[in-house]
C-alpha positions as CSV (number, residue, x, y, z in Angstrom):
1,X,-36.5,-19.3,-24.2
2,X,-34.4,-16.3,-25.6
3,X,-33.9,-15.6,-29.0
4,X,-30.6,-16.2,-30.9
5,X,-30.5,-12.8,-31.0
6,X,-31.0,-11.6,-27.5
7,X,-28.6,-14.7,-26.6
8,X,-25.9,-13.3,-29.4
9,X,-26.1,-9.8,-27.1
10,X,-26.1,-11.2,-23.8
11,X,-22.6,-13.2,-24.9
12,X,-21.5,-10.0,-26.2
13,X,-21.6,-8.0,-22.9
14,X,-20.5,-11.1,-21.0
15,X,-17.8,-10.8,-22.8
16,X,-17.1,-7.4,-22.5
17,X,-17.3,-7.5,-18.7
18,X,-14.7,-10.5,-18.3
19,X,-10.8,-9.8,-18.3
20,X,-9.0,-12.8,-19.2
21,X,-5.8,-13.9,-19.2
22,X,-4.1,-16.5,-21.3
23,X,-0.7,-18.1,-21.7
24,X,1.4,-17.2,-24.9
25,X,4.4,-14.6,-26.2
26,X,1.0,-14.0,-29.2
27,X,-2.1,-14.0,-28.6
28,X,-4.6,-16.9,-29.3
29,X,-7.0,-17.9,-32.0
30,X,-9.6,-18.1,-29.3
31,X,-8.5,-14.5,-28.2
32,X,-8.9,-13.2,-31.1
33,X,-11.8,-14.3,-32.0
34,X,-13.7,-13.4,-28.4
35,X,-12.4,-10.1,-29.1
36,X,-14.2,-9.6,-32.5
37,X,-17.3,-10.9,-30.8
38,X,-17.1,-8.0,-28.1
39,X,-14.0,-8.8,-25.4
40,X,-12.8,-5.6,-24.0
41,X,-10.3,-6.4,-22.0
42,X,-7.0,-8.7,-21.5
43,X,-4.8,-9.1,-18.9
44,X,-1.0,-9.9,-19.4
45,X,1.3,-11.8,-16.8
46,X,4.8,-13.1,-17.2
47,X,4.3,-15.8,-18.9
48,X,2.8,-13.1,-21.7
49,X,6.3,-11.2,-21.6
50,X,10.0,-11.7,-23.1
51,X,10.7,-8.4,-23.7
52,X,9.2,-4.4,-23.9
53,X,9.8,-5.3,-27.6
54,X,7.7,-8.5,-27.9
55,X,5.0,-7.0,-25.3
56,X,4.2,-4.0,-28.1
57,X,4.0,-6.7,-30.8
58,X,1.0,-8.6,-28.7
59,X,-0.5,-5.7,-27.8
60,X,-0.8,-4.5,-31.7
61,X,-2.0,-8.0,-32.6
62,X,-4.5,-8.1,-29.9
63,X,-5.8,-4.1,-30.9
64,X,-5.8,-5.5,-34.6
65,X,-9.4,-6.9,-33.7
66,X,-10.1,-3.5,-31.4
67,X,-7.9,-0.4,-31.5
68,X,-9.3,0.9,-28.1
69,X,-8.9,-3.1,-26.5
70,X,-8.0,-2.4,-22.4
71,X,-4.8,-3.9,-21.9
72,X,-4.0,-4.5,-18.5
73,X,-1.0,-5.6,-16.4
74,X,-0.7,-6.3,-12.2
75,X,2.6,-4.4,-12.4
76,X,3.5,-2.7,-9.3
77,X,7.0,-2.6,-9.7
78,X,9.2,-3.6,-6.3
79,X,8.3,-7.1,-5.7
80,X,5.7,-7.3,-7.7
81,X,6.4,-6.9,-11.3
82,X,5.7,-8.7,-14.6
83,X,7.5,-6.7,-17.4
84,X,10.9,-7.3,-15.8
85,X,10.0,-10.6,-13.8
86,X,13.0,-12.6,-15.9
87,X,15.0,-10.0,-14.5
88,X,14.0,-8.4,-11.4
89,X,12.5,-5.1,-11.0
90,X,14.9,-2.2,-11.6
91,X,12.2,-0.2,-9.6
92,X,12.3,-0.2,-6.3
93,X,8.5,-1.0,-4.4
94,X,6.1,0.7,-2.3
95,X,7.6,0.2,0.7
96,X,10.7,1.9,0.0
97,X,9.3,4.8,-1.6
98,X,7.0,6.0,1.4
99,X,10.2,5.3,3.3
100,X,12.1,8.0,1.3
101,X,8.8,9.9,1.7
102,X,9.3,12.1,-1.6
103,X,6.2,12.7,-3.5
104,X,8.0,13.8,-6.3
105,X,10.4,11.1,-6.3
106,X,7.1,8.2,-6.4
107,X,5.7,10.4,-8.9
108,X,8.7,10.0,-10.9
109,X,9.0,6.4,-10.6
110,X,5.7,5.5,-11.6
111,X,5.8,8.1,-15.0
112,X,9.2,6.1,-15.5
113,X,7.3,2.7,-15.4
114,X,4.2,4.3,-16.8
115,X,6.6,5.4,-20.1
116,X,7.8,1.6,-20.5
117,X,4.2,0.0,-20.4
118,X,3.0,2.4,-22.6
119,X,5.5,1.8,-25.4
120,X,4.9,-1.8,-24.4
121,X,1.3,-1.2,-25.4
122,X,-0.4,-1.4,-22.0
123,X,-3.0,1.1,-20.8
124,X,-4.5,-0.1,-17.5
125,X,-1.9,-1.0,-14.5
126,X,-3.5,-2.7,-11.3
127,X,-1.0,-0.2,-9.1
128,X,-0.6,1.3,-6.9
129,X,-1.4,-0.9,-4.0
130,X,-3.0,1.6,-1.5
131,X,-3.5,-0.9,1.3
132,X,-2.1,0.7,4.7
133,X,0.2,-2.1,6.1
134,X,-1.0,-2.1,9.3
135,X,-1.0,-5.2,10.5
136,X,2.7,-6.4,10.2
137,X,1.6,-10.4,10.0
138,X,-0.4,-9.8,6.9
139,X,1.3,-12.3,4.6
140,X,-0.4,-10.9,1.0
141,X,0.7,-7.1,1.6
142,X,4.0,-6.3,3.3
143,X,6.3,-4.4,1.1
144,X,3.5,-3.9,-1.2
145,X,2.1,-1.0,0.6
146,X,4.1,2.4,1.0
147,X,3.3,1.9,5.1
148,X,1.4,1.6,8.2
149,X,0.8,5.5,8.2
150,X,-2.5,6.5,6.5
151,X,-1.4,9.7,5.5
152,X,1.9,8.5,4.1
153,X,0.0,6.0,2.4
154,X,-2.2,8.8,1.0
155,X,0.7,11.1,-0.2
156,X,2.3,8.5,-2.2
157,X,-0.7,6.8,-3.8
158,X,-2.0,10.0,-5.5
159,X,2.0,10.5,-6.5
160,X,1.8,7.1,-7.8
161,X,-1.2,7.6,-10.0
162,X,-0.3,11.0,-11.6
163,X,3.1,9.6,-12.6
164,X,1.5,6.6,-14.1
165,X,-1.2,8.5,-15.7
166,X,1.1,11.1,-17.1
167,X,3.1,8.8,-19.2
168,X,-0.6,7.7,-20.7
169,X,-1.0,4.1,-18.5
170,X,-4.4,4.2,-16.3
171,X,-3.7,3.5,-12.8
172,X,-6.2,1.4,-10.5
173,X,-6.4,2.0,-6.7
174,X,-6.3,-1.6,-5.1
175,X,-7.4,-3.4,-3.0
176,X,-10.6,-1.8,-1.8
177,X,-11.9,-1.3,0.7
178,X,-8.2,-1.7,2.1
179,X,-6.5,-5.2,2.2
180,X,-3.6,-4.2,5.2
181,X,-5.4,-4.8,8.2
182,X,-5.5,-9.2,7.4
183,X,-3.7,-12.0,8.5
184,X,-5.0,-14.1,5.7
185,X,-3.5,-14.9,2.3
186,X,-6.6,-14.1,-0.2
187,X,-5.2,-16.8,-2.9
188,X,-6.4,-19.5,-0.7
189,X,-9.0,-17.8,2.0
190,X,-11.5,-15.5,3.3
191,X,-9.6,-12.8,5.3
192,X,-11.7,-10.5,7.7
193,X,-10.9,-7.3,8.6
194,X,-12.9,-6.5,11.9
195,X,-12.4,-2.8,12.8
196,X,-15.8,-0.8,13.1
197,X,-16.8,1.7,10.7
198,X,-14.9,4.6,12.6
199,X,-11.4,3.1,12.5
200,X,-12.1,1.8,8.7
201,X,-12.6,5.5,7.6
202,X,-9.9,6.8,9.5
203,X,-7.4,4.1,8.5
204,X,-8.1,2.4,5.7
205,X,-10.3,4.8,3.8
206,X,-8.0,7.9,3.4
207,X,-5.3,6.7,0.6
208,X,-8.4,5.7,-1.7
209,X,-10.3,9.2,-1.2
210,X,-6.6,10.5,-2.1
211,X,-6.6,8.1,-5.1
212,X,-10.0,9.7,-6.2
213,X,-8.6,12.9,-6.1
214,X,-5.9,12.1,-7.8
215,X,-8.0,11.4,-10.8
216,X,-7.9,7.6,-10.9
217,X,-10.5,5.9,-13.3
218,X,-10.3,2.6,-12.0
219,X,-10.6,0.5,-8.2
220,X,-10.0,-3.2,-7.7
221,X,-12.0,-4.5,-5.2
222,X,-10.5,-7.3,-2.7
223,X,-11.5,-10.4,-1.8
224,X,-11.8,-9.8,2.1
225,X,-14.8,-9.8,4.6
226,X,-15.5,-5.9,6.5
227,X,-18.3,-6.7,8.6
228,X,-18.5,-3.3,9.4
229,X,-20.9,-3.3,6.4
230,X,-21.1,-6.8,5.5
231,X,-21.3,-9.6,7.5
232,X,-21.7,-12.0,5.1
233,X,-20.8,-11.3,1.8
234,X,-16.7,-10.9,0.8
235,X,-15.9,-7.0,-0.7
236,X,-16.2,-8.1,-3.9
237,X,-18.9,-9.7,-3.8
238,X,-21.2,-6.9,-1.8
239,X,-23.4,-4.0,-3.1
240,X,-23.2,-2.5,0.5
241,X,-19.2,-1.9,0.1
242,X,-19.1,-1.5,-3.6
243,X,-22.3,0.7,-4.6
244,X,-23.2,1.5,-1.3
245,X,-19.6,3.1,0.2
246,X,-17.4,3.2,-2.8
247,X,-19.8,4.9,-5.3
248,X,-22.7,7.2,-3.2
249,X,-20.3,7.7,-0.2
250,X,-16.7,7.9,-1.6
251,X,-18.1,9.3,-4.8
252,X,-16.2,7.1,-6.8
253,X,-17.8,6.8,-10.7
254,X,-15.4,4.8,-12.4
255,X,-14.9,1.4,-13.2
256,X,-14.6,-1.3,-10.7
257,X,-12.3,-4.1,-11.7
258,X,-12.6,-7.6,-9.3
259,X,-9.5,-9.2,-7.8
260,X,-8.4,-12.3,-9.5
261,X,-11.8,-14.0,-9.6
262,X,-10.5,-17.6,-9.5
263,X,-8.6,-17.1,-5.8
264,X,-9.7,-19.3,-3.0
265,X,-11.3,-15.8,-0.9
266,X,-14.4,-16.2,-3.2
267,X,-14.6,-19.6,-5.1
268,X,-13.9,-21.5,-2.1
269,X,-17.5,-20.9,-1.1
270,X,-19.3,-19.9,-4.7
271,X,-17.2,-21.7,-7.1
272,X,-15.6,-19.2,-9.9
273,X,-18.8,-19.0,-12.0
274,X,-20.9,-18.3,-9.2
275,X,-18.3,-15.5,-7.3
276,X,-18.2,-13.9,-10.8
277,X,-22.1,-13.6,-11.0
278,X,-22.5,-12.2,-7.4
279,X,-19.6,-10.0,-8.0
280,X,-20.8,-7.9,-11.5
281,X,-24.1,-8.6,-9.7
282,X,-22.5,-6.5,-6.4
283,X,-21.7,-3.7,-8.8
284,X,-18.0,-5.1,-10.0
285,X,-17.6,-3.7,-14.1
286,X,-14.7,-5.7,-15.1
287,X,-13.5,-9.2,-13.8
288,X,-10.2,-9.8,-13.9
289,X,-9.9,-13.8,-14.4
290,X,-6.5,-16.0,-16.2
291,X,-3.7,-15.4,-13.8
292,X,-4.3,-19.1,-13.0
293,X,-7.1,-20.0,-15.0
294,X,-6.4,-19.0,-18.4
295,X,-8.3,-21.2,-20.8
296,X,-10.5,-20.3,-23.2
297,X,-12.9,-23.2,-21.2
298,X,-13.1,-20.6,-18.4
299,X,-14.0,-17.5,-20.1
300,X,-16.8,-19.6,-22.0
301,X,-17.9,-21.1,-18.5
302,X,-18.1,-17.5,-17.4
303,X,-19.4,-16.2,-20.7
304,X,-22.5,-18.9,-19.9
305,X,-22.8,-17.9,-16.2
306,X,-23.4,-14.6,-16.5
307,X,-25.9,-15.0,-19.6
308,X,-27.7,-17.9,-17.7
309,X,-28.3,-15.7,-14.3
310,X,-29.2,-12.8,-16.9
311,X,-32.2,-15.6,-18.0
312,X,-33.1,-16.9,-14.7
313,X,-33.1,-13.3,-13.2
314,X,-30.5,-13.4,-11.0
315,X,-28.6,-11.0,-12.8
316,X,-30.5,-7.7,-13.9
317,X,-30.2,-7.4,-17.4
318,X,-29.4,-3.8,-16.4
319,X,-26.6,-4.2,-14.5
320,X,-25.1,-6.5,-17.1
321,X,-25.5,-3.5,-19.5
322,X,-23.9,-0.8,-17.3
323,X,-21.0,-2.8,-16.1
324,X,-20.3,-3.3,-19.7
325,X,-21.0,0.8,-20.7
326,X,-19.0,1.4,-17.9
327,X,-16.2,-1.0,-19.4
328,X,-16.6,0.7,-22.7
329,X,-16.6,4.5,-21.3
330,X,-13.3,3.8,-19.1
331,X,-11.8,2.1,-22.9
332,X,-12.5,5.4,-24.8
333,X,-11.0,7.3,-21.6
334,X,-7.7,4.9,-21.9
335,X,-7.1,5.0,-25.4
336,X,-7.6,8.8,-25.1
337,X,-4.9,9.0,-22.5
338,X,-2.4,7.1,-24.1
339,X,-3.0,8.9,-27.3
340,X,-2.5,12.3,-25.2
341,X,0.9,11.3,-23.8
342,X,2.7,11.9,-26.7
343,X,6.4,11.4,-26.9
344,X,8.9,8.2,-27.5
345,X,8.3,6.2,-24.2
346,X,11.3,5.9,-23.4
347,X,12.3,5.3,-19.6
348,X,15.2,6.6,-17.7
349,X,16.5,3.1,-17.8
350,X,17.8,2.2,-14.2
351,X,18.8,5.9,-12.9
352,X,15.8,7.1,-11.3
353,X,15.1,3.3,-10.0
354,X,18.6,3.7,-8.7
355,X,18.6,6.4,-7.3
356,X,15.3,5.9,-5.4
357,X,16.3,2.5,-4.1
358,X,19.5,3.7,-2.7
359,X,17.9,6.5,-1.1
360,X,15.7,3.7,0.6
361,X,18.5,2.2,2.3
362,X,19.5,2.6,6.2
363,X,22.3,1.5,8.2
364,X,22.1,0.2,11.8
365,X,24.2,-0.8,14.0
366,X,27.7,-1.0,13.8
367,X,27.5,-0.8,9.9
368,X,29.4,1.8,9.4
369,X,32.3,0.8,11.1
370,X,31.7,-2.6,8.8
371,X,32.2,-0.7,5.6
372,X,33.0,-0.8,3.1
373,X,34.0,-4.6,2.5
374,X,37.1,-5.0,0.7
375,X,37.3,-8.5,0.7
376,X,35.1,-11.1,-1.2
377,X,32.6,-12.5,1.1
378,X,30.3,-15.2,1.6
379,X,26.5,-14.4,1.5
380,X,23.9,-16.1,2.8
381,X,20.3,-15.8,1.9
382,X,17.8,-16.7,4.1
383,X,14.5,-17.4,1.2
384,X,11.1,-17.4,2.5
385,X,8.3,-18.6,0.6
386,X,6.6,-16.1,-1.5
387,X,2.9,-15.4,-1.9
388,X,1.4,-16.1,-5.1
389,X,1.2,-12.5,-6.3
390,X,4.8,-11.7,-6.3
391,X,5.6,-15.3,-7.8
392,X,8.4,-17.6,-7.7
393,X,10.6,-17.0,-10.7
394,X,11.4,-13.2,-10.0
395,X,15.3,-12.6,-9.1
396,X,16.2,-11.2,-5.8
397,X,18.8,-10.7,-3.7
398,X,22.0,-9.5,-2.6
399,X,24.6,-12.3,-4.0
400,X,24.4,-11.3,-7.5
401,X,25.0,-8.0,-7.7
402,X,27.7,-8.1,-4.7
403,X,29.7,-11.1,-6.8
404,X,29.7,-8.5,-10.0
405,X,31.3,-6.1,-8.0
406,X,33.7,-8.4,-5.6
407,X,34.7,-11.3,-7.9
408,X,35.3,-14.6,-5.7
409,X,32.1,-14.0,-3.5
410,X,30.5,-17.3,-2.8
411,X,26.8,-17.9,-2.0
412,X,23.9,-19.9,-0.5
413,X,20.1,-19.7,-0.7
414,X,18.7,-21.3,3.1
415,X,14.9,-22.3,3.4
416,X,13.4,-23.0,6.2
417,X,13.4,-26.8,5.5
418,X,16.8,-26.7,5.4
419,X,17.3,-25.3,8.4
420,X,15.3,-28.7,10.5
421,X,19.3,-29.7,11.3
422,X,19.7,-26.4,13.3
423,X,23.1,-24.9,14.3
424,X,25.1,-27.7,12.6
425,X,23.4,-26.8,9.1
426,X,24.0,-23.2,9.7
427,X,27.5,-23.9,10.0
428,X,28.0,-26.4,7.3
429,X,26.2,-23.6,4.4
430,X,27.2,-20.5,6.5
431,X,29.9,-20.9,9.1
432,X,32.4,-22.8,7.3
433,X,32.4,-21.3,3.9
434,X,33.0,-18.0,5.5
435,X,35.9,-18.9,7.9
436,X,38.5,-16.2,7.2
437,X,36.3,-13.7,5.2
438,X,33.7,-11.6,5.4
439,X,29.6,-12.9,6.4
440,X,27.1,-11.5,4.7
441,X,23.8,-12.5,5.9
442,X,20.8,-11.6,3.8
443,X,16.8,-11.8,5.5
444,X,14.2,-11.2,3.6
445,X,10.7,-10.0,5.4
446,X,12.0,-11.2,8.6
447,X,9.1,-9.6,10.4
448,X,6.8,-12.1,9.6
449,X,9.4,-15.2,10.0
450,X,10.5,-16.3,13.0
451,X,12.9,-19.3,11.5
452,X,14.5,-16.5,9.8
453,X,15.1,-14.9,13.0
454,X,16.1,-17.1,15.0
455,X,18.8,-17.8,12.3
456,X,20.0,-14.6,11.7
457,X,20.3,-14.5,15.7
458,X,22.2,-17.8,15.2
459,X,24.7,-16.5,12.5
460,X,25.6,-13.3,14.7
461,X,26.0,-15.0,17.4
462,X,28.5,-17.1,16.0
463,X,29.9,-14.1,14.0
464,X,29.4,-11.2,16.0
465,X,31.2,-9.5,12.8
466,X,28.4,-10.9,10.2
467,X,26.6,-7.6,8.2
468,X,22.8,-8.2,7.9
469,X,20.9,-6.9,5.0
470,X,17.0,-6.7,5.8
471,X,15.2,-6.9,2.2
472,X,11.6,-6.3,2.6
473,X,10.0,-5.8,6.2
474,X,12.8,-5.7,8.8
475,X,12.7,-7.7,11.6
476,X,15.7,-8.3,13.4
477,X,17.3,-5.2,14.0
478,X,19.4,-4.6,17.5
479,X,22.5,-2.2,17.8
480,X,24.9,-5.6,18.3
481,X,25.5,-6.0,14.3
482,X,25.9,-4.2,11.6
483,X,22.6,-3.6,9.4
484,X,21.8,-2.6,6.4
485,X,17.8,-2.0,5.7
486,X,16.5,-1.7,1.9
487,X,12.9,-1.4,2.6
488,X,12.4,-4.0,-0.6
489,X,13.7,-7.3,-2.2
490,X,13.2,-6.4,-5.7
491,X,16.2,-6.2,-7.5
492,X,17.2,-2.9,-7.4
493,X,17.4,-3.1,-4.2
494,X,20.0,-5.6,-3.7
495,X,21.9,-3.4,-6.4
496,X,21.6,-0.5,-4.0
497,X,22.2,-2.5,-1.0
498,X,25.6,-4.4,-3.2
499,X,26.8,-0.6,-4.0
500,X,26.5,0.6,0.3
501,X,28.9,-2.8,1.0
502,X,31.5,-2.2,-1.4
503,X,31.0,1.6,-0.8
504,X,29.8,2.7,-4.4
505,X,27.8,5.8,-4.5
């Protein structure tokens, strides 16, 4: 049996391995406390956030019990953000920034973002995404990725991270070994990714050895299978891909932070205790856990997984201990690089999220001939289901923004359930409203919905004169309408793609 005092040091670097999240505008008793006992790392999500203001405030509370505490945030701006989720992102997304294809412009961006998280008090952001989108079907990635090109992908990845990492936030390359190729959602299964070792290093590979050379100190594994090098055993979860290929091959000596541990990729089969034992086990440093599970009953649960395979030996003490030096190395390195950036943090506010967004946007078509509008119109926005990690509170769309600018625009939000009456629902929320004024019809990642299409195809049918705006992936586009493509559905891009139909530069 282990002493109280090897059991008192085997809960501390359990505990420093383990990022947890945990609901509340302060931080926890239970926090708090794990962090006096030797808790890196936190993780904020939305629920965590009001307000830049209220964000610093936590963050000094929580570096009250630890001045060089990790912070982290999944805040990849576009579609994906936290610290403006109440209000949209004013930041356009990946997508749209390798489709302006200026470095400096994504390099901009992110040191804009960087500057607001840091004076929010957060020094590790799991961005950028550098997933090459290359299967258009993949329903976790999309927008999320700056494209299907590997070297695109590569540019604007190591733009990405010297922005952020100017500004003094740590950036962490996701989702390794590349997470673009899958056709299943990782929240709820095991995606595979089936290309041989060739294609993987030629495809997938690149915008990570970019990210390395781009100076970032941190990689988040993903929850997907690459039999390539491991039949059996999820990314995450296998020394082959993470010691193996990401550390002797890619050269990569960082720290290696796990995807959300609780998703259905790994627990499905191992349960969440056991996926985060074979994970840190794998070579994983840091395991990100609380974007669903955020009790303190799960860090404890974890806390006593990882000390109890330590005991039986199915965790190397060792490994334990360098996942947790590692942890504390990449801390030092963080606080050092916020402390370096110097300056007020202040952000550009929504100029240089403007301006990139709006240099995002294409017309098709006959669009031009279309604008501007100088009527109020109707708009109708065809909502898919999101996945899990862009959420479903975030703001989006066209409506808004166009209604601020053309007062008496009317609006409706279509889902695909509403939609089972066919053409005689499409005409009673689109048709009708708009008789005698302008249609707006909005799609959003219309690539991977055929309802959507077939609606859209619907509407301009009926109304050859209809303007489609394309947020995220297009998918309809054909010369016999007008189109306008934003290459994102955060909010600033509906503001950018509001200001092209009312003709506001």
């Amino acid at each position: 049996m282990a002493s109280s005092k090897h059991s008192g040091e085997l809960r501390r670097l359990a505990l420093s391995v383990l990022q947890p999240g945990f609901v509340g505008t302060e931080a926890p008793d239970w926090v708090l406390r794990d962090i006096g006992d030797g808790l890196a790392s936190v993780v904020l999500f939305s629920r965590n956030i009001v307000s830049t203001e209220q964000v610093a405030r936590l963050t000094a509370q929580l570096r009250s019990e630890n001045p060089e505490l990790i912070v982290a945030i999944d805040e990849e701006a576009g579609d994906v953000t936290r610290i403006e989720s109440a209000t949209g992102s004013s930041r356009p997304g990946n997508f749209a920034l390798g489709t302006v294809d200026d470095t400096e412009l994504t390099e901009a961006v992110a040191a804009d973002l960087g500057r607001q998280l840091r004076t929010a008090g957060v020094s590790l952001d799991y961005a950028p995404s550098a997933d090459v989108n290359s299967n258009p079907d993949n329903p976790i990635i999309g927008v999320r990725s700056f494209g299907s090109d590997p070297d695109v992908v590569s540019r604007h990845t190591a733009a990405w991270i010297r922005g952020l990492q100017s500004s003094g936030v740590a950036a962490c390359a996701k989702h390794f070994p590349g997470h673009g190729d899958v056709a299943v959602d990782s929240h709820h299964d095991l995606p595979a990714y089936g290309a041989g070792r060739d294609e993987i290093a030629a495809q997938a590979l690149p915008p990570f050895r970019a990210a390395l050379a781009a100076g970032v100190r941190a990689v988040m594994s993903g929850h997907l299978l690459v039999p390539a090098y491991d039949p059996d055993l999820p990314a995450t979860l296998s020394r082959r891909i993470l010691r193996d290929l990401l550390r002797d091959e890619l050269g990569f000596d960082g720290l290696v932070v796990s995807d959300a541990i609780e998703m259905g990729a790994v627990t499905r089969r191992y349960g969440i205790d056991g996926a985060t034992v074979k994970a840190v086990a794998a070579g994983v440093d840091a395991i990100c856990v609380g974007g669903e599970s955020a009790e303190e009953a799960t860090t404890e649960l974890l806390v006593k997984a990882l000390s109890a395979a330590v005991t039986a030996g199915e965790l190397p003490e060792e490994r334990l201990a360098e996942a947790a030096g590692r942890v504390r190395e990449f801390a030092g390195w963080s606080a050092a690089l916020r402390a370096s950036a110097g300056g007020t943090g202040e952000t550009a506010g929504d100029g240089i999220g403007h301006l990139a967004a709006r240099r995002a946007v294409r017309l098709s078509g006959a669009a031009h001939e279309a604008l501007p509008l100088t009527a109020a119109p109707h708009v109708v926005e065809l909502a898919p289901v999101t996945n899990m990690a862009i959420g479903k509170e975030t703001p989006w769309g066209v409506a808004g923004p166009l209604s601020e600018r053309l007062p008496g625009t009317t609006s409706v939000r279509v889902h695909d359930e509403d939609l089972r009456g066919g053409t005689l629902e499409l005409t009673r929320c689109a048709l009708e409203p708009a008789a005698g004024r302008p249609l707006v019809v909005v799609a959003r990642d219309a690539a991977r919905h055929p309802w959507m299409r077939s609606a859209v195809t619907a509407l301009t049918t009926a109304r050859p004169d209809a303007i489609v705006v394309e947020m995220g992936l297009p998918g309809t586009a054909t010369a016999a309408h007008a189109q306008i493509l934003t290459h994102g559905a955060s909010a600033a891009s509906g503001v950018a793609a509001a200001d092209v139909l009312t003709g506001r530069n």
